[in-house]
C-alpha positions as CSV (number, residue, x, y, z in Angstrom):
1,X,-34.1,34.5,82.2
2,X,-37.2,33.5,80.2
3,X,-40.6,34.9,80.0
4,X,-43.5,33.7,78.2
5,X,-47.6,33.0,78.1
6,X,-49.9,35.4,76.9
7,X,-49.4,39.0,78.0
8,X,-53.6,39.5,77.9
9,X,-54.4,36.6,80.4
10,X,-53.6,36.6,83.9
11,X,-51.0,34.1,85.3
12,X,-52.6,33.0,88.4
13,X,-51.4,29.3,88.4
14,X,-48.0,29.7,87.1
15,X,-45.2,29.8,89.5
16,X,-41.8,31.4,88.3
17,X,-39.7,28.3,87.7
18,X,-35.8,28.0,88.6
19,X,-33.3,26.0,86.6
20,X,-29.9,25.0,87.7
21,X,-28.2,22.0,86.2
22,X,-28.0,18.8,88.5
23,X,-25.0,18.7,91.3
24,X,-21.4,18.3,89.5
25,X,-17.8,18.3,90.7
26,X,-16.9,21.8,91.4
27,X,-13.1,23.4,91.8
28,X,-11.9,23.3,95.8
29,X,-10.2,26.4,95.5
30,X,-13.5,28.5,94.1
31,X,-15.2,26.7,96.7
32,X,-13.2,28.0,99.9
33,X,-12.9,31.2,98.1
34,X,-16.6,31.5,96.6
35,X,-17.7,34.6,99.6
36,X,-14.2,36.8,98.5
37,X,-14.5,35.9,94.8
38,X,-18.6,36.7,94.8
39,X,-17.8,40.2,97.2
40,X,-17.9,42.3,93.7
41,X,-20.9,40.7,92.9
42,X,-22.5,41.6,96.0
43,X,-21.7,45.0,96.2
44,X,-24.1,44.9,92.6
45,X,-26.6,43.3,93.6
46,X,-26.9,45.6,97.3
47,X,-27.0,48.5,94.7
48,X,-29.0,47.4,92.3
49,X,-31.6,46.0,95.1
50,X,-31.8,49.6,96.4
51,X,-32.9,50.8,92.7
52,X,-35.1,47.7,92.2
53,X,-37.0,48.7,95.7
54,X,-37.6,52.2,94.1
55,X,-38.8,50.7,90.9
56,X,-41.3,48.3,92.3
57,X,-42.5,50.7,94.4
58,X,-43.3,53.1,90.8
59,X,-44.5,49.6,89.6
60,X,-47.0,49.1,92.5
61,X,-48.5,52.5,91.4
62,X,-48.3,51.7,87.7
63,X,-49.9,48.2,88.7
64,X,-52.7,49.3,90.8
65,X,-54.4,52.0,87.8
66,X,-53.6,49.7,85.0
67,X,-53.7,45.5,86.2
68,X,-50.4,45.0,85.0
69,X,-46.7,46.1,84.9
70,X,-45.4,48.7,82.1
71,X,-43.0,46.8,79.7
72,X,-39.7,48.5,80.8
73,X,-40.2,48.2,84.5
74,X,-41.1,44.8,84.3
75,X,-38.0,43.7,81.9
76,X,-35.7,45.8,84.6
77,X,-37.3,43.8,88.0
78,X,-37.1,40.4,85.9
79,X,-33.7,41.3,84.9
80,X,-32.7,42.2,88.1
81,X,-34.5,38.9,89.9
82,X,-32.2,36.5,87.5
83,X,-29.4,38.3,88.2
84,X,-29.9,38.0,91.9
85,X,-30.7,34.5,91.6
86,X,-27.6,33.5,89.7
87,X,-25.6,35.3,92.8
88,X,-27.0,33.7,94.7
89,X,-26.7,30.1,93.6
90,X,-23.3,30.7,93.3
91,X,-23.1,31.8,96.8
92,X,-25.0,28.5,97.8
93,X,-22.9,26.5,96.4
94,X,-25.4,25.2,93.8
95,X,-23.1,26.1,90.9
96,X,-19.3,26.5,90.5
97,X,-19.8,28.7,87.4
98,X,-18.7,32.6,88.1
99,X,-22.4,34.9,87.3
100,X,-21.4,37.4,85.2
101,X,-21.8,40.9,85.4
102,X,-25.5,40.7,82.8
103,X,-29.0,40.7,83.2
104,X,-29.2,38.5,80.2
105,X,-26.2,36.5,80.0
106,X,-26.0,33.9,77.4
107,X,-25.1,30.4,78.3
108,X,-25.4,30.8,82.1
109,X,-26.5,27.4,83.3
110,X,-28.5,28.8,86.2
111,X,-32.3,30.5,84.7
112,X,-35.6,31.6,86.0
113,X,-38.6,31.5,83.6
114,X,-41.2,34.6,84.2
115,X,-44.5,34.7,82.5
116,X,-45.7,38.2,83.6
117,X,-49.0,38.8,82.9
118,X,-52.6,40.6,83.7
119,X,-52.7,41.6,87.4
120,X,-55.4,41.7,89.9
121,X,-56.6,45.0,91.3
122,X,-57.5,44.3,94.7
123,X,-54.5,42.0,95.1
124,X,-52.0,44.7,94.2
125,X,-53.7,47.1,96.4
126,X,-53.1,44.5,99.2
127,X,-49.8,43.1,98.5
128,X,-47.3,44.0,101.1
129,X,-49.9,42.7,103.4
130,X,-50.1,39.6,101.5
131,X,-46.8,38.5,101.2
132,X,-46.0,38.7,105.3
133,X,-46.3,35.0,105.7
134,X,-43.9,34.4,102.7
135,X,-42.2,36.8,104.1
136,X,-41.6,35.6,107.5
137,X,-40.7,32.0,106.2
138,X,-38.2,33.5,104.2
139,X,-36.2,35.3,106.9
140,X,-36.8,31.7,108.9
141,X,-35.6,29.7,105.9
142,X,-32.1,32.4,105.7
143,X,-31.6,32.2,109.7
144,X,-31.5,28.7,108.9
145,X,-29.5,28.1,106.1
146,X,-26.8,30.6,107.7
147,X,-27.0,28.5,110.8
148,X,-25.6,25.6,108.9
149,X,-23.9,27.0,106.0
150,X,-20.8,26.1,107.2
151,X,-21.5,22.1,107.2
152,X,-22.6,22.1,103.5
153,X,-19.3,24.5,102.5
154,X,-17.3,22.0,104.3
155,X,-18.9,18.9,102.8
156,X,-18.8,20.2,99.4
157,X,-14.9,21.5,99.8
158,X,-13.8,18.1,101.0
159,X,-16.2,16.2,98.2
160,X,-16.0,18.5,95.4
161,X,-19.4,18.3,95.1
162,X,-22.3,19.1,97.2
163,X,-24.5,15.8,97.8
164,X,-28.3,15.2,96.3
165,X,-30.0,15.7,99.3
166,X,-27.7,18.7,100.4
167,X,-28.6,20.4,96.8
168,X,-32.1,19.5,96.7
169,X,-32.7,21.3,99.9
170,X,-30.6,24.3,98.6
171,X,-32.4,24.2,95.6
172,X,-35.6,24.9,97.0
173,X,-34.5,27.3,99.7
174,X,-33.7,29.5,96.7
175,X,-36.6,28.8,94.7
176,X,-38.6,29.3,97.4
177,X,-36.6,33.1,98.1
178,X,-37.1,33.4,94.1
179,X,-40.7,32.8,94.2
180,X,-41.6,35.5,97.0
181,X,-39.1,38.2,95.4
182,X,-41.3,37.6,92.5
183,X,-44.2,37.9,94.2
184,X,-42.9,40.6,95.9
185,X,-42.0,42.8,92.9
186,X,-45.3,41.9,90.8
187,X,-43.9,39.6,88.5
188,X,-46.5,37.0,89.0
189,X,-49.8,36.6,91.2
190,X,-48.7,33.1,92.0
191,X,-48.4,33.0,95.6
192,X,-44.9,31.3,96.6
193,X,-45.1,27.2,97.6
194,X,-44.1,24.4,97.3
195,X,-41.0,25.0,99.4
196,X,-40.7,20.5,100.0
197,X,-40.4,20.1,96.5
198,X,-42.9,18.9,93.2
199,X,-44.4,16.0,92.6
200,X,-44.5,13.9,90.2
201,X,-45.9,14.4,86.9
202,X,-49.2,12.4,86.3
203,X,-48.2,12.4,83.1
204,X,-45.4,11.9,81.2
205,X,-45.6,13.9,78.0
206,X,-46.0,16.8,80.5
207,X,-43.1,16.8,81.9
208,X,-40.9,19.4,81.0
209,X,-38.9,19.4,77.4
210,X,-34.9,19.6,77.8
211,X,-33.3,22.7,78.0
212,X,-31.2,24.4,74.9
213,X,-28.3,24.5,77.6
214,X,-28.3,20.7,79.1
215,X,-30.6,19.4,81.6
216,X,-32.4,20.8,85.0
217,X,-32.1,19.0,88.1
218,X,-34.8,21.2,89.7
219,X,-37.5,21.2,87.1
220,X,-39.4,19.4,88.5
221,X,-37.7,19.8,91.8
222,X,-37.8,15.8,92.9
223,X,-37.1,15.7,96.8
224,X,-36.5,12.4,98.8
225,X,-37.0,11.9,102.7
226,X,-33.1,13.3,103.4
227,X,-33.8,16.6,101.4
228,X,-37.3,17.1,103.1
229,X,-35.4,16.1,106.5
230,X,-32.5,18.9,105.5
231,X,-35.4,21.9,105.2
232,X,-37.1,20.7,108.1
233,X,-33.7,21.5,109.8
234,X,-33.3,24.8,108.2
235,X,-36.8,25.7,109.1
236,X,-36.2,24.5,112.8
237,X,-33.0,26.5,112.7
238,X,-34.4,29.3,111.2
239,X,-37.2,29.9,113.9
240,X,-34.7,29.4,117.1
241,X,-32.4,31.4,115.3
242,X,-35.0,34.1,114.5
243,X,-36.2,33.8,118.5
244,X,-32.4,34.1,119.5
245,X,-31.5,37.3,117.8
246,X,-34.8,39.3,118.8
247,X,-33.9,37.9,122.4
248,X,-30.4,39.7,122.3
249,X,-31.9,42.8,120.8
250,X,-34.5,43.1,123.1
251,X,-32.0,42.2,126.3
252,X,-29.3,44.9,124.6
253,X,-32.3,47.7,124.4
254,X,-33.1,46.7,128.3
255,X,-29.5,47.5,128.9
256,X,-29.5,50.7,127.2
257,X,-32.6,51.3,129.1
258,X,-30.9,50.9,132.0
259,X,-27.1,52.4,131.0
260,X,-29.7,55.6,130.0
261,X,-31.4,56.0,133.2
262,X,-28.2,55.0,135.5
263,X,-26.7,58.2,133.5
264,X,-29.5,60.3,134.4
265,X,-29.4,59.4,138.2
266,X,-26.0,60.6,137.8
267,X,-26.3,63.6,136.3
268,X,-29.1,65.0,138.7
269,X,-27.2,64.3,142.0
C-alpha cells in the first residue's frame, strides 16, 4: 500500500489505483487448494472487517466536524483495504503468491496506492446514501463472479495460468470492489468507475513509471472486446443471480407465512 499527494488539497479526481503484476504460470496444487489454504486468512479479514466497520463509522464522525480523516484512523482503514485486497486477489486467482499475515508487507506483488486527502462536508454527511449505486453494482458484480467462478478455477488449474481476457475482467471486478470499499471508508472522494477498463494514455510520458517491484498489468488497466465481453457476463449473471436469490427468500417467507398460520388454525380447533 502507497499513499501520496498533498494532505492540504482535496483529491477529488484521483481514483485509488490497484497493482497486480501481469498473468503468470501459477502452481496447480495452490490453485485447487487456494479456498482451504486462504480459510486462515479469511477468518482475518471477517474479524478485522467487523473492527474496520466500527472505525469508519468513528471516522465518519471525525470526517464530518473536521473535512478529513485523523492520521491513525486513516493508516488503520488503508491498511486494512490492502490487506483485504491482497486476499482477495489471491482468492481470484489473480496471484499465486500466499498474502501474508501484514498490513504493510514488503515485496507483495499485489498494491493499492491511496492519496487521502481534504474531504467534503456535505459529501460525508451524505455518504451512505451516495454510495448505493456502487453499492448495488458491487453485490451484482460478486453474484456474478460467484456464478462462474468455477469456469475460471478450472481453466486456470488445467492451464496453469489464468488467460488475458479472463484476468483482465478479474482485475477490474476487484478494482472496481477496491474503489467503492474506499469510497466507502473515506479514503478518497473519487466516486468508483471505470469498471470496463482505462484508456489509453494521450500521452506517452504520462503513462505510469515502472514499479520498484516489476511491472503492473493493471495500471493502466488495458481491456480488449473478450474482457469487456467477460464483465458483461458477470454483470448479466450478477443481476439474475441477485433476482433469483430474493425470489427464494421471498417464496421461503411466504411459506413460513403459511407453515405459521396453518399452526395457528391448529392450535385454536
Amino acid at each position: 500500500m502507497t499513499t501520496g499527494g498533498n494532505p492540504g488539497l482535496p483529491q477529488a479526481e484521483h481514483l485509488p489505483e490497484l497493482d497486480v503484476p501481469p498473468p503468470g504460470r501459477q502452481r496447480r496444487w495452490t490453485v485447487l487448494l487456494r479456498f482451504l489454504l486462504l480459510l486462515p486468512q479469511f477468518v482475518v479479514t471477517a474479524l478485522l472487517g467487523l473492527a474496520a466497520f466500527f472505525v469508519t463509522v468513528v471516522a465518519w464522525f471525525a470526517a464530518l466536524f473536521t473535512g478529513r480523516l485523523p492520521a491513525g484512523l486513516a493508516d488503520f482503514l488503508s491498511g486494512y483495504l490492502a490487506y483485504d485486497t491482497r486476499v482477495a486477489a489471491s482468492a481470484m486467482l489473480l496471484v499465486d503468491r500466499y498474502p501474508p499475515f501484514s498490513f504493510d508487507p514488503q515485496g507483495h506483488p499485489v498494491r493499492i496506492e491511496l492519496r487521502p486527502g481534504v474531504l467534503n462536508r456535505l459529501a460525508v454527511l451524505f455518504r451512505f446514501v451516495l454510495m448505493i449505486p456502487a453499492a448495488i453494482v458491487t453485490v451484482v458484480l460478486q453474484y456474478g463472479l460467484g456464478a462462474v467462478c468455477w469456469v475460471f478455477w478450472l481453466i486456470t488449474l488445467v492451464l496453469g495460468r489464468m488467460p488475458g481476457p479472463v484476468f483482465g475482467a478479474v482485475a477490474a471486478v476487484l478494482r472496481y470492489r477496491m474503489r467503492y470499499q474506499a469510497y466507502a471508508m473515506m479514503l478518497t472522494s473519487a466516486y468508483p468507475k471505470r469498471l470496463f477498463g482505462d484508456g489509453r494514455p494521450a500521452d506517452p510520458a504520462a503513462a505510469p513509471a515502472p514499479l520498484p517491484g516489476g511491472a503492473s498489468g493493471t495500471r493502466p488497466l488495458l481491456l480488449g472486446t473478450p474482457a469487456r465481453a467477460w464483465i458483461v457476463l458477470i454483470l448479466v449473471l450478477g443481476v439474475l443471480g441477485g433476482g433469483a436469490s430474493q425470489t427464494v427468500q421471498v417464496r421461503r417467507q411466504d411459506v413460513d407465512t403459511v407453515d405459521a398460520a396453518a399452526t395457528v388454525a391448529i392450535r385454536t380447533r
